[in-house]
C-alpha positions as a LaTeX table, in Angstrom:
\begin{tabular}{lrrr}
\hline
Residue & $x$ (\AA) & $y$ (\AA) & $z$ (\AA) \\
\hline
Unk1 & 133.52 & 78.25 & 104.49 \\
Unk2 & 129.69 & 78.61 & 105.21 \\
Unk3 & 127.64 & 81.61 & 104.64 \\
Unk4 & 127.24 & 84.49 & 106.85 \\
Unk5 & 124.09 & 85.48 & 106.88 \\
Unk6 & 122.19 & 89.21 & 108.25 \\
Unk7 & 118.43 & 89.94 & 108.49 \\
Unk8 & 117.22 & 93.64 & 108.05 \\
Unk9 & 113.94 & 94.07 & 109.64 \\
Unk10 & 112.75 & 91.60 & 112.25 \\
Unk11 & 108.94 & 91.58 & 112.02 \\
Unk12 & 106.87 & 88.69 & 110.62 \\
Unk13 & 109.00 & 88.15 & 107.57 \\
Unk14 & 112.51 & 88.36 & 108.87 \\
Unk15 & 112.14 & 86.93 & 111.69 \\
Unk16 & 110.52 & 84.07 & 110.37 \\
Unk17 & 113.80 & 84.10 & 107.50 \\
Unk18 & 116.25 & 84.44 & 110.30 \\
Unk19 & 115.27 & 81.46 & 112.21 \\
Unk20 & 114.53 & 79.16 & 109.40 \\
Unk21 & 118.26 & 80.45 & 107.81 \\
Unk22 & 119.72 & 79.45 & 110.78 \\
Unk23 & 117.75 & 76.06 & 111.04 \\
Unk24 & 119.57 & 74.72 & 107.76 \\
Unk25 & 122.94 & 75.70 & 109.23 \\
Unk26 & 123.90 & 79.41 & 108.64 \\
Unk27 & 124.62 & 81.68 & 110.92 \\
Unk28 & 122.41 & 84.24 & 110.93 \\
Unk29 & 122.36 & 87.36 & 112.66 \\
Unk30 & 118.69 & 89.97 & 112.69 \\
Unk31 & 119.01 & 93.30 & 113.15 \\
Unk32 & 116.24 & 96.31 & 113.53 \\
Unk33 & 116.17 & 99.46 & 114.80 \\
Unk34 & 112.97 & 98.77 & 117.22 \\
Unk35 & 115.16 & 97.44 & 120.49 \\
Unk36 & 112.36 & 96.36 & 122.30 \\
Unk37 & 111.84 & 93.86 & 119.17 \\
Unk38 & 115.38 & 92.95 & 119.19 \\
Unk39 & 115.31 & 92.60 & 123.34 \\
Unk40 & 112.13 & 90.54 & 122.42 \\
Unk41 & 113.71 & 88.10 & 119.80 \\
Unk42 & 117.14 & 87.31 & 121.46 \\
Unk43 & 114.76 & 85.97 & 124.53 \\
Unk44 & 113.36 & 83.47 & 121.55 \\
Unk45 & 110.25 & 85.48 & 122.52 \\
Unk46 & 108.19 & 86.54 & 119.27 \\
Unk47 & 106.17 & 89.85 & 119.47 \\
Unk48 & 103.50 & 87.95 & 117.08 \\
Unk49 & 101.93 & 84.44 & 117.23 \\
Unk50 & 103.05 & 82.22 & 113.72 \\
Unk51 & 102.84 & 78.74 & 114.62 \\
Unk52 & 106.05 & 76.66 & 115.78 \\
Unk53 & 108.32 & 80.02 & 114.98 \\
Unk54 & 108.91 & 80.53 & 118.79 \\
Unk55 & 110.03 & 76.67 & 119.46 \\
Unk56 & 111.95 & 77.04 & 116.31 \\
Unk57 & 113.71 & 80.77 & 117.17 \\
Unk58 & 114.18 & 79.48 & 120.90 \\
Unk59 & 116.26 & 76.32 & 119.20 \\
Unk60 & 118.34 & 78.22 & 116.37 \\
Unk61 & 118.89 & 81.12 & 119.91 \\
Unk62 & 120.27 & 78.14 & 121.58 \\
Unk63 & 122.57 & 76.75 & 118.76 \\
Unk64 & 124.51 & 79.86 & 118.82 \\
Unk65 & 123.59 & 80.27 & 114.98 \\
Unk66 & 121.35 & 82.92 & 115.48 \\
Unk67 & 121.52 & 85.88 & 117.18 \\
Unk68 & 120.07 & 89.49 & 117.34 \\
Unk69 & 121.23 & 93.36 & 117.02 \\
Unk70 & 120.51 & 96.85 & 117.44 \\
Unk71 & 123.60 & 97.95 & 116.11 \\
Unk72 & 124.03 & 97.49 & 112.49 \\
Unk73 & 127.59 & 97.68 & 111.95 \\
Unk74 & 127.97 & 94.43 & 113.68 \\
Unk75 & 126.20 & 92.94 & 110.20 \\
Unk76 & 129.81 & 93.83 & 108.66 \\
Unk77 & 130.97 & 90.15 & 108.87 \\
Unk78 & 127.98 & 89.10 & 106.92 \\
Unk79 & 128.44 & 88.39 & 103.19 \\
Unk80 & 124.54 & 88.37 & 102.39 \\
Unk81 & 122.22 & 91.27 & 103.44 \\
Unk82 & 118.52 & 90.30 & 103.31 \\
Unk83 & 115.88 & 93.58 & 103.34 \\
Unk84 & 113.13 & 92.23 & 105.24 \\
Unk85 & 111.16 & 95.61 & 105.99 \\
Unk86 & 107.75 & 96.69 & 106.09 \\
Unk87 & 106.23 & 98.60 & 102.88 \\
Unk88 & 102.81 & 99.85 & 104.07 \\
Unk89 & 100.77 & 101.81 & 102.30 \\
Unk90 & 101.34 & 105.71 & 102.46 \\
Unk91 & 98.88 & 107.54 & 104.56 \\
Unk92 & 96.25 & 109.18 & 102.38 \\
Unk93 & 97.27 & 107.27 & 98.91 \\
Unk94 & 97.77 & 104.18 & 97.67 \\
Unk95 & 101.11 & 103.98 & 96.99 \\
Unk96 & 103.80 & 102.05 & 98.63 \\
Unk97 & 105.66 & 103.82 & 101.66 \\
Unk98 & 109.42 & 103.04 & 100.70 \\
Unk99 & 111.29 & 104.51 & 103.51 \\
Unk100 & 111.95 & 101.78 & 105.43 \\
Unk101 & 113.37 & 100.28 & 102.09 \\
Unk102 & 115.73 & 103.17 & 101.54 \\
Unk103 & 116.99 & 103.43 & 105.06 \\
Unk104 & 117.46 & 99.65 & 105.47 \\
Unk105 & 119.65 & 100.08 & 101.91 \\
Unk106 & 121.55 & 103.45 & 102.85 \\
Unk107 & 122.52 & 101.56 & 106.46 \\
Unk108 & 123.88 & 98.56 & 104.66 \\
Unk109 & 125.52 & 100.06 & 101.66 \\
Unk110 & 128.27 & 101.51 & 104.20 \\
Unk111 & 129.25 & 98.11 & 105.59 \\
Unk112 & 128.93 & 96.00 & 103.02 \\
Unk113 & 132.14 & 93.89 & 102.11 \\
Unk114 & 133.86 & 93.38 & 98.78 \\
Unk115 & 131.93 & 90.92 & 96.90 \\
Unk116 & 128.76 & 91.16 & 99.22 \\
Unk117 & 125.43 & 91.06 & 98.24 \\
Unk118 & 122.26 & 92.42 & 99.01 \\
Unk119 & 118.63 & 90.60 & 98.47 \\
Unk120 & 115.67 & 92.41 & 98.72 \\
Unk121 & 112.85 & 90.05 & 100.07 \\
Unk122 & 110.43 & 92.99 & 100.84 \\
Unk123 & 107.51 & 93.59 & 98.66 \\
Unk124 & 108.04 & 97.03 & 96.32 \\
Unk125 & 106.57 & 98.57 & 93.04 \\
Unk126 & 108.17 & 97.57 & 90.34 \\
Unk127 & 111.26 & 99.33 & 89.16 \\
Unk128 & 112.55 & 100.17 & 92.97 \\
Unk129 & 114.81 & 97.39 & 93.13 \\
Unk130 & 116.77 & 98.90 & 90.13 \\
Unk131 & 117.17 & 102.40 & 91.69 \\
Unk132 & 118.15 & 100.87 & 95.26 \\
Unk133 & 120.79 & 98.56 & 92.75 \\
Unk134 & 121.84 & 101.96 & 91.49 \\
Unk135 & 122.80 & 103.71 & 94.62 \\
Unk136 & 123.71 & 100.66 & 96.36 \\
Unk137 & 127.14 & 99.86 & 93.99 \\
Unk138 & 127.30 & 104.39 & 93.67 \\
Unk139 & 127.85 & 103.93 & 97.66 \\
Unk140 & 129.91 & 100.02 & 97.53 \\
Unk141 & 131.09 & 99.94 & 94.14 \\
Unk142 & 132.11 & 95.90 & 94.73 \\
Unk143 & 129.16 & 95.24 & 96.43 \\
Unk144 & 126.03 & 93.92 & 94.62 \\
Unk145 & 121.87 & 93.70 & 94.82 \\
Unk146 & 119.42 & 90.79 & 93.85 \\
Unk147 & 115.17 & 90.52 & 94.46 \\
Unk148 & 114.21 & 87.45 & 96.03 \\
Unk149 & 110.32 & 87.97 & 96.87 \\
Unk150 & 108.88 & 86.27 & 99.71 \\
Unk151 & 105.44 & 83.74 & 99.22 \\
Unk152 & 104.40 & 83.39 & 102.71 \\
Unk153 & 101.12 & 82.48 & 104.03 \\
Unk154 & 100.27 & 84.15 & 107.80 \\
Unk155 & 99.69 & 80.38 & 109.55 \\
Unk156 & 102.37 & 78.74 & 107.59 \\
Unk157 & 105.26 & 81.32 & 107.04 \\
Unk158 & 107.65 & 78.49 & 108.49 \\
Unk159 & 106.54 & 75.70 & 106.43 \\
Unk160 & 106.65 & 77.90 & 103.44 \\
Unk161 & 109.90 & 79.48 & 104.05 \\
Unk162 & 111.88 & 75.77 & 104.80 \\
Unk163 & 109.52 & 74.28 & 101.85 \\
Unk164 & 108.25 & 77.09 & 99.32 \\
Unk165 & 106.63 & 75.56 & 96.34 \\
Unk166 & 109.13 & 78.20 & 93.93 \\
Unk167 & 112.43 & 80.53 & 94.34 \\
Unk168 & 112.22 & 83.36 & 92.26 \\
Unk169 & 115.54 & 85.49 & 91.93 \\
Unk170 & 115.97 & 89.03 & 90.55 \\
Unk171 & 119.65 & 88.65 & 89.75 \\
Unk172 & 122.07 & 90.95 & 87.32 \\
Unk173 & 124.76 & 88.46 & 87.45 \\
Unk174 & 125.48 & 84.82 & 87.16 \\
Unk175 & 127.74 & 85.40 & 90.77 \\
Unk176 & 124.59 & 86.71 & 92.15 \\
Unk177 & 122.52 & 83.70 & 91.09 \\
Unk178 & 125.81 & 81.35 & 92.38 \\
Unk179 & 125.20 & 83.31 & 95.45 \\
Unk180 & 121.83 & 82.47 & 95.87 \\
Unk181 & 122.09 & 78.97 & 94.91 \\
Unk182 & 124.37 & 78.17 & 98.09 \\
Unk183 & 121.76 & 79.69 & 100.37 \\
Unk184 & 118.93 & 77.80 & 98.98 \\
Unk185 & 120.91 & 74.60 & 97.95 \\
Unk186 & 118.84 & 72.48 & 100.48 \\
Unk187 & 115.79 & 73.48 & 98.52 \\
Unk188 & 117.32 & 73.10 & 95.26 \\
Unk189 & 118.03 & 69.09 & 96.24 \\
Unk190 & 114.34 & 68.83 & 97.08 \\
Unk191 & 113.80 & 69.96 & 93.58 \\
Unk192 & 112.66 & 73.15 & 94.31 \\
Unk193 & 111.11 & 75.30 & 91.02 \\
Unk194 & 113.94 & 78.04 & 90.27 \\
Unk195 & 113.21 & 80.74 & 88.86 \\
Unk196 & 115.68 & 83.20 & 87.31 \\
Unk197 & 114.53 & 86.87 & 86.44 \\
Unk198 & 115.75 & 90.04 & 85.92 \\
Unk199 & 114.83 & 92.54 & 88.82 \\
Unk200 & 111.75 & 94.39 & 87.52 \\
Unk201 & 109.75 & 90.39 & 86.57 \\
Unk202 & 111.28 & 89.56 & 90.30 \\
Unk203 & 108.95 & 92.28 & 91.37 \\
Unk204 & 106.30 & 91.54 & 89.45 \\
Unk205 & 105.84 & 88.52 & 90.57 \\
Unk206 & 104.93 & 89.27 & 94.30 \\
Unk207 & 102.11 & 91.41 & 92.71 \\
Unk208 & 101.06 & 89.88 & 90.13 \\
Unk209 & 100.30 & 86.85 & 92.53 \\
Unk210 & 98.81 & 89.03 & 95.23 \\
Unk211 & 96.33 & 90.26 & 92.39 \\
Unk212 & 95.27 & 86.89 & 90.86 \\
Unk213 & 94.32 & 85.59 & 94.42 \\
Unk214 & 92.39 & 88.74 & 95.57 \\
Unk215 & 90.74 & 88.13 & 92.04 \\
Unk216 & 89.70 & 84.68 & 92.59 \\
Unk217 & 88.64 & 85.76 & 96.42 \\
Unk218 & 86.36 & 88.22 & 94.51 \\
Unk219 & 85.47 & 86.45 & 92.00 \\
Unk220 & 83.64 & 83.82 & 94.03 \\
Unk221 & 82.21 & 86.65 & 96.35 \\
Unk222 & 80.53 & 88.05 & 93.31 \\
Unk223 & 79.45 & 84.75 & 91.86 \\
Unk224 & 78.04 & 84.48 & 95.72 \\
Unk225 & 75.53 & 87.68 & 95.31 \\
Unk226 & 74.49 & 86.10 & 91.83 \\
Unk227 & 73.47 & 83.34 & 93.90 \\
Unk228 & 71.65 & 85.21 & 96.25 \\
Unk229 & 69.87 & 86.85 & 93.30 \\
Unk230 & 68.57 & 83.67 & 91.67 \\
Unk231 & 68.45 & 81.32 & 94.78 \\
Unk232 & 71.43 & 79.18 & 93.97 \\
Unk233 & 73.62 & 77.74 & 96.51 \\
Unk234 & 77.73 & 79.10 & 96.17 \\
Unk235 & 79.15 & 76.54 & 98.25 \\
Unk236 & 78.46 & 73.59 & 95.44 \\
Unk237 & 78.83 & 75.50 & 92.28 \\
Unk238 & 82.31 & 76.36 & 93.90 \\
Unk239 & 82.89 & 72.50 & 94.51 \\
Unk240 & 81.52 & 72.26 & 90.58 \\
Unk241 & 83.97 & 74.31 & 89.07 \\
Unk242 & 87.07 & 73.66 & 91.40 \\
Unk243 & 86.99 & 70.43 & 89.78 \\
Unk244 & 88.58 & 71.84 & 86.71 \\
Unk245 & 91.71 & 71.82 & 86.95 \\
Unk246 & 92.31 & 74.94 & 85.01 \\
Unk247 & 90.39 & 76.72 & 88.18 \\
Unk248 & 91.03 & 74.27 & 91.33 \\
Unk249 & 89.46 & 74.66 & 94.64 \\
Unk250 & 91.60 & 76.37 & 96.60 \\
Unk251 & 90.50 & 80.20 & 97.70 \\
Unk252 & 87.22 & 79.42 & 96.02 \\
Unk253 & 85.21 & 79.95 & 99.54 \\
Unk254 & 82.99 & 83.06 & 99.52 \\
Unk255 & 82.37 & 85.05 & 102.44 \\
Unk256 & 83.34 & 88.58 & 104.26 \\
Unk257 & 86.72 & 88.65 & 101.42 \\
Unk258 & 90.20 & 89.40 & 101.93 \\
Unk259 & 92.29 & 91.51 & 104.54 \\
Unk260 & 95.53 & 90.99 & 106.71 \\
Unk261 & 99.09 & 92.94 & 105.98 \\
Unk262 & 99.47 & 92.25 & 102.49 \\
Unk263 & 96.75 & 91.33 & 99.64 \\
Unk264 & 95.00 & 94.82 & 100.26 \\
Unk265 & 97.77 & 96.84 & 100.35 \\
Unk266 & 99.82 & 95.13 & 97.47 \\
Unk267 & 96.62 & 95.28 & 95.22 \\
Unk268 & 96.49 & 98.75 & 95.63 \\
Unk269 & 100.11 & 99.68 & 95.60 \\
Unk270 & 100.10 & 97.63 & 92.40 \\
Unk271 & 97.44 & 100.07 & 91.02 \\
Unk272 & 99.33 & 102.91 & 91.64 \\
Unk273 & 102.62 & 102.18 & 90.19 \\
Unk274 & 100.71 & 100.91 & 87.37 \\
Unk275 & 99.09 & 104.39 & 86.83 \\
Unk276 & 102.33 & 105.78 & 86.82 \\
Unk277 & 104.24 & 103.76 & 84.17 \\
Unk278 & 101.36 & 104.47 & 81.78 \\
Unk279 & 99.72 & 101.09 & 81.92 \\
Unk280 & 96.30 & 102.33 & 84.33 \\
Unk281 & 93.96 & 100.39 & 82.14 \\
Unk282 & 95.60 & 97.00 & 82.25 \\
Unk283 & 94.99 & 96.55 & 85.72 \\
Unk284 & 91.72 & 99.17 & 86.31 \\
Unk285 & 90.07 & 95.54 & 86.80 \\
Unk286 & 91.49 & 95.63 & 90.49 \\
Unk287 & 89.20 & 98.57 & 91.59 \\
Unk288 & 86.21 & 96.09 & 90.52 \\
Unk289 & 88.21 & 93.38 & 93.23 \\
Unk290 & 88.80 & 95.99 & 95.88 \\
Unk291 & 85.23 & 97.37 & 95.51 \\
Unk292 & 83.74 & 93.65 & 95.68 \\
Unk293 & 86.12 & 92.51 & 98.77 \\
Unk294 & 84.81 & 95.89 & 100.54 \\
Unk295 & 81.51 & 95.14 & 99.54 \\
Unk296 & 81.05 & 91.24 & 101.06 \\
Unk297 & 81.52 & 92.79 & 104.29 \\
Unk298 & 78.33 & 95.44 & 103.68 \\
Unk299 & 76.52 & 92.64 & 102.88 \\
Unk300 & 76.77 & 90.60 & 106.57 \\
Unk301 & 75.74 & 93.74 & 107.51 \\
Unk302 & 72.56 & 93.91 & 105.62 \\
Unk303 & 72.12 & 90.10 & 107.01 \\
Unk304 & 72.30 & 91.22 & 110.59 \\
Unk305 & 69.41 & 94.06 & 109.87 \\
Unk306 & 67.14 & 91.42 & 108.30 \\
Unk307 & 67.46 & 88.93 & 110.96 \\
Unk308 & 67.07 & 91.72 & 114.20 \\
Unk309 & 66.02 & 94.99 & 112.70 \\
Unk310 & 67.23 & 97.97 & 110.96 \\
Unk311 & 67.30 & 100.24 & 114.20 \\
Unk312 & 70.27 & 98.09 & 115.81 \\
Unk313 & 70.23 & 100.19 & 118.86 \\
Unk314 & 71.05 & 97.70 & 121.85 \\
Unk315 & 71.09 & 94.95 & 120.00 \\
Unk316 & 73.68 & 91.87 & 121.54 \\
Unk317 & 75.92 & 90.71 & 118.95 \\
Unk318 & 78.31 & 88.05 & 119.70 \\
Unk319 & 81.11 & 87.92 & 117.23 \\
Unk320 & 83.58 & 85.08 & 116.65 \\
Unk321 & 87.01 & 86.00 & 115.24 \\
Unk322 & 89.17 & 89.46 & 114.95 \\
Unk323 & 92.19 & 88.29 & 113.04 \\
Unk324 & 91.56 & 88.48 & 109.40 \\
Unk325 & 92.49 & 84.59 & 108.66 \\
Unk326 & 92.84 & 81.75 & 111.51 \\
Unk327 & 96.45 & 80.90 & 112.68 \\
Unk328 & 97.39 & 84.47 & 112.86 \\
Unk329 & 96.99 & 87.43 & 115.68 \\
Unk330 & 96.86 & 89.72 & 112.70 \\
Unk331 & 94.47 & 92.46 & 112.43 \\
Unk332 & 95.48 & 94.52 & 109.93 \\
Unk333 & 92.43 & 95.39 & 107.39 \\
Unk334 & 90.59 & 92.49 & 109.25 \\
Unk335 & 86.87 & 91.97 & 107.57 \\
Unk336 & 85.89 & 91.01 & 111.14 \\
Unk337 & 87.21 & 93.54 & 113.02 \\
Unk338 & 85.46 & 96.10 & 110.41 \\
Unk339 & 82.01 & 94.32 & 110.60 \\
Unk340 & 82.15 & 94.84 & 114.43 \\
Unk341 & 83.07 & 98.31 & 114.46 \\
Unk342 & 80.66 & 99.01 & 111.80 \\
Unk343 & 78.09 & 97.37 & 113.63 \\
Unk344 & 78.55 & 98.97 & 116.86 \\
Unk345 & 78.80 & 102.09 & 115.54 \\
Unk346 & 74.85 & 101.89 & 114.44 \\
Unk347 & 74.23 & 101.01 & 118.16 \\
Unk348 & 74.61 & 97.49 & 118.74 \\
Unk349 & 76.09 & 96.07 & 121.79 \\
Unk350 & 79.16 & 93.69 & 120.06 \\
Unk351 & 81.28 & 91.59 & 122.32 \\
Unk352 & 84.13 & 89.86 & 120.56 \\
Unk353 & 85.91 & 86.70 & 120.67 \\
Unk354 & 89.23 & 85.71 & 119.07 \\
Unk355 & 92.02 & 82.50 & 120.44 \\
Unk356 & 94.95 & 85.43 & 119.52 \\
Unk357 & 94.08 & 87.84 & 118.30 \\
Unk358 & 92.38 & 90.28 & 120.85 \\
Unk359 & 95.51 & 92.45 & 122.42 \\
Unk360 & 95.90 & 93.41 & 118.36 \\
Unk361 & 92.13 & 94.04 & 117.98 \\
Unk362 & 91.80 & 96.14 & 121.54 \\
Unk363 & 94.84 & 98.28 & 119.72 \\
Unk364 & 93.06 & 99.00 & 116.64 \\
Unk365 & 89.52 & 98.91 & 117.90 \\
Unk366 & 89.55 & 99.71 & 121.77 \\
Unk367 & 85.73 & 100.92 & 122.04 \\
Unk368 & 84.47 & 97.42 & 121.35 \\
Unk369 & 83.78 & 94.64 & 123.78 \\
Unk370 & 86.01 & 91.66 & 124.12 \\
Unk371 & 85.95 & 88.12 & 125.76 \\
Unk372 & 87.94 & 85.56 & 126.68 \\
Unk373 & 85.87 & 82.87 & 126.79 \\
Unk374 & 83.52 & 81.88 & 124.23 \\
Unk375 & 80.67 & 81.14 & 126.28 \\
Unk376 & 81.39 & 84.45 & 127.83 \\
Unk377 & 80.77 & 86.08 & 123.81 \\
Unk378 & 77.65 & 83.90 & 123.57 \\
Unk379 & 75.88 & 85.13 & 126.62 \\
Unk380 & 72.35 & 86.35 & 125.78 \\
Unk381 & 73.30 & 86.93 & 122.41 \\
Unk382 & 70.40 & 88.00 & 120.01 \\
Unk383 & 72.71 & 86.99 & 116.68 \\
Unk384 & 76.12 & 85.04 & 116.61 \\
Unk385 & 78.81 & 86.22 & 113.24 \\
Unk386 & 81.28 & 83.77 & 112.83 \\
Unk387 & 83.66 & 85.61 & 110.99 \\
Unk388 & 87.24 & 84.22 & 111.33 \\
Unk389 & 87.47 & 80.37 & 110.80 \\
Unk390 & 89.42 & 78.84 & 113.64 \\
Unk391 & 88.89 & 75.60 & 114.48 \\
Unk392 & 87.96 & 76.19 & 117.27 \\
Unk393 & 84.53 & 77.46 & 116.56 \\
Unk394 & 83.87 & 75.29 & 113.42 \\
Unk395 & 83.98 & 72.93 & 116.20 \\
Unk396 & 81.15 & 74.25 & 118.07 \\
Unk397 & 78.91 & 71.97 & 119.40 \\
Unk398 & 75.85 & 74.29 & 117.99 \\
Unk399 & 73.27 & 71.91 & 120.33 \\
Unk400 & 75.43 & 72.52 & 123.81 \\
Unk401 & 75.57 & 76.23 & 123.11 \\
Unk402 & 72.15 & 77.10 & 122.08 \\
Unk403 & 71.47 & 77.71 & 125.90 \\
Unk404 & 73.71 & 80.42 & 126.30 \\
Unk405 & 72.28 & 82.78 & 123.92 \\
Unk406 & 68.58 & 84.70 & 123.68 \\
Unk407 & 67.96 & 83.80 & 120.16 \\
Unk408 & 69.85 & 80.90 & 117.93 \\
Unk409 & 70.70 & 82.87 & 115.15 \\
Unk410 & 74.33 & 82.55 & 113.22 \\
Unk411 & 75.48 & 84.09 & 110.34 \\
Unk412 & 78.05 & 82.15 & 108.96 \\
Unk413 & 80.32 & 84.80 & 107.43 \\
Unk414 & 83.20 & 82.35 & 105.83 \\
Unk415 & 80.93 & 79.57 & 104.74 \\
Unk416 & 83.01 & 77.39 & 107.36 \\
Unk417 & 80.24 & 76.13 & 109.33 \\
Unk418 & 78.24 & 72.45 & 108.93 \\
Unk419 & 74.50 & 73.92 & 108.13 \\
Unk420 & 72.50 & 71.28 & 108.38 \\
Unk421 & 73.69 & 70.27 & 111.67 \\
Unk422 & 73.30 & 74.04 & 113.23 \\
Unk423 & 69.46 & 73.87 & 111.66 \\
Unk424 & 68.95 & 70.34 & 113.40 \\
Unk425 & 70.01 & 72.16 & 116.82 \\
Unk426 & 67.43 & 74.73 & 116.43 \\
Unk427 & 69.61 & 77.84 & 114.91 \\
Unk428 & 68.36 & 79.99 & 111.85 \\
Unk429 & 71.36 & 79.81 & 109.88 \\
Unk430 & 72.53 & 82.54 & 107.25 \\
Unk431 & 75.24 & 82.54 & 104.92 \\
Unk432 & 76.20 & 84.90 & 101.94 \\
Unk433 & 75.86 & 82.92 & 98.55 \\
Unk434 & 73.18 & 80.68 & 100.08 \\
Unk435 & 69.37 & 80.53 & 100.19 \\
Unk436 & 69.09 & 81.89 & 103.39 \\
Unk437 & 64.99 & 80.31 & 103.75 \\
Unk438 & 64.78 & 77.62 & 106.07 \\
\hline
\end{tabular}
């Protein structure tokens, strides 16, 4: 008999896990406590844009295999619980806010049926997933708890969830790992990495992964202002040493850094629940990362006041991008949407353009200008920031648009953009980790 499957938590992860469960056969049913969400989702209507998850929800809706809830005894049929729920950071600190974590366990313990088991795919400091283990089998003495941390990339959370380059499992049983197994046995044929670990390294994992890609991010932004210094170009010294395989190319692009919903927030959580178990030196190397990802975005800043002036007082600035990374309306801890705000806030006038992302950005930021059209953003512009790197505007005809603004000036704030060809159309073109001479 197949698996029953429930979904705790129906924002970008588990919603994205519900829909691709139910795409390899399961049925799956999502459940949260927001009902406008839930009212949302069972329309196969997604309150966040994730490439080809609506198609895909609106199919699995339509098979019958998936379905939606806002009351969560009807997950009682399920025999798998997966935790999908948001750990933000706590408000004034660094640490992880768990309470969504605990409620989401306390609901489930109750209903849980003999032999059931819970997987936690949320991301947590290490050493929760024993304690919620703990009170989960005090509560359900014959039920049982595994990690399974998520890997997705905003822009590619389907792809990654149906084909994830590794499965990592937290188990404290070899039924647990069985378990598992059967849920991800279409992966496993594909030959699928598995990885078996006991709950705390299951943990670990999500951070420790987090933290080495913020650190390579940084990294190159720092070799990037050494470049600067000495008039040395960061574009092909990253091309250089991405050839070695021990490094590779990928992330290796410097710019305005890191933001979105989880590298800035895990990094830090990370930090604090390291402080706490004793080990605050072993990872004291992050506050360097944080400190140089905050920094890149200071230094577009200081770009801007060269090119126009260090009074920016009714200055136009035209900015392309809000959402932290392309393919995603997210705006959480956006570089972009920081610049702006920074930048209007000494005076200039800053209208901004994003394909997705600007009923998140008028949310978070509603004293700033916004556009929908790009020509619109470009109007009589004194200096262009390209700060997000859709496609759309690395496909910019810089020639055709010149018109449109009072002075051809672009600061290319993810390294995205083909110089040379924005020079040849008349534009002074900046970049951080460039020569920035013409």
């Amino acid at each position: 008999m197949a698996l029953k499957l429930s979904v705790i938590g129906t924002g970008y992860l588990g919603a994205t896990h519900a829909a691709c469960m139910a795409s390899l056969g399961f049925e799956v049913i999502g459940y949260d406590t927001d009902a406008s969400k839930i009212d949302l989702l069972s329309k196969a209507k997604v309150p966040f844009y994730e490439p080809d998850l609506e198609e895909l929800l609106a199919e699995q809706i339509k098979s019958g295999r998936l379905t939606f809830t806002k009351n969560i005894n009807d997950l009682a049929t399920a025999d798998i619980h997966f935790i999908c729920v948001g750990t933000p950071q706590v408000k004034g600190g660094n640490a992880a806010d768990l309470s969504y974590v605990n409620s989401a366990l306390e609901g489930i313990a109750k209903i849980v049926k003999p032999g059931g088991l819970v997987v936690g795919k949320s991301t947590v400091p290490v050493g929760t997933a024993s304690k919620l283990r703990d009170r989960l089998i005090a509560l359900n003495p014959k039920a049982d708890l595994a990690w399974n941390p998520e890997f997705l990339r905003e822009g590619f959370a389907v792809e990654d969830t149906l084909k994830p380059n590794r499965l990592v499992v937290g188990v404290m049983s070899d039924e647990a790992e069985r378990i598992l197994k059967e849920v991800y046995a279409a992966n496993l044929k594909e030959n699928t990495p598995w990885v078996r670990a006991d709950l705390p390294t299951a943990e670990l994992v999500k951070v420790a992964a987090n933290s080495f890609l913020a650190t390579k991010i940084s990294f190159i932004n720092a070799m990037a202002e050494v470049c600067e210094a000495s008039g040395g170009d960061i574009t092909v010294l990253a091309k250089a040493i991405g050839y070695d395989p021990r490094i590779g190319s990928r992330f290796l692009q410097a710019g305005i850094g890191f933001g979105g919903g989880c590298l800035p927030k895990d990094i830090r959580a990370f930090m604090a629940r390291a402080e706490e178990l004793g080990a605050k030196q072993a990872v004291e190397f992050l506050k360097e990362i944080d400190a140089i990802n905050l920094r890149a975005r200071q230094r577009i800043i200081e770009l801007v006041r060269k090119d126009l002036s260090n009074d920016l007082s009714g200055k136009k600035i035209a900015v392309l991008g809000a959402a932290f990374k392309p393919d995603s309306d997210d705006v959480r801890d956006s570089p972009a949407l920081d610049i702006s705000a920074q930048i209007q806030a000494a005076g200039a006038l800053v209208t901004v353009h994003d394909p997705k992302a600007i009923a998140n950005a008028q949310k978070r930021f509603p004293g700033l200008n916004y556009a929908q059209e790009i020509n619109e953003t470009l109007k009589d512009a004194e200096l262009v920031l390209h700060l997000t790197e859709w496609k759309i505007y690395r496909e910019l005809n810089p020639v055709q648009i010149k018109s449109l603004v009072k002075t051809p000036i672009i600061i290319d704030g993810r390294n995205a953009l083909d110089r040379e060809a924005w020079r040849a159309a008349g534009w002074k073109f900046r970049a951080l980790g460039r020569t920035n001479h013409e």
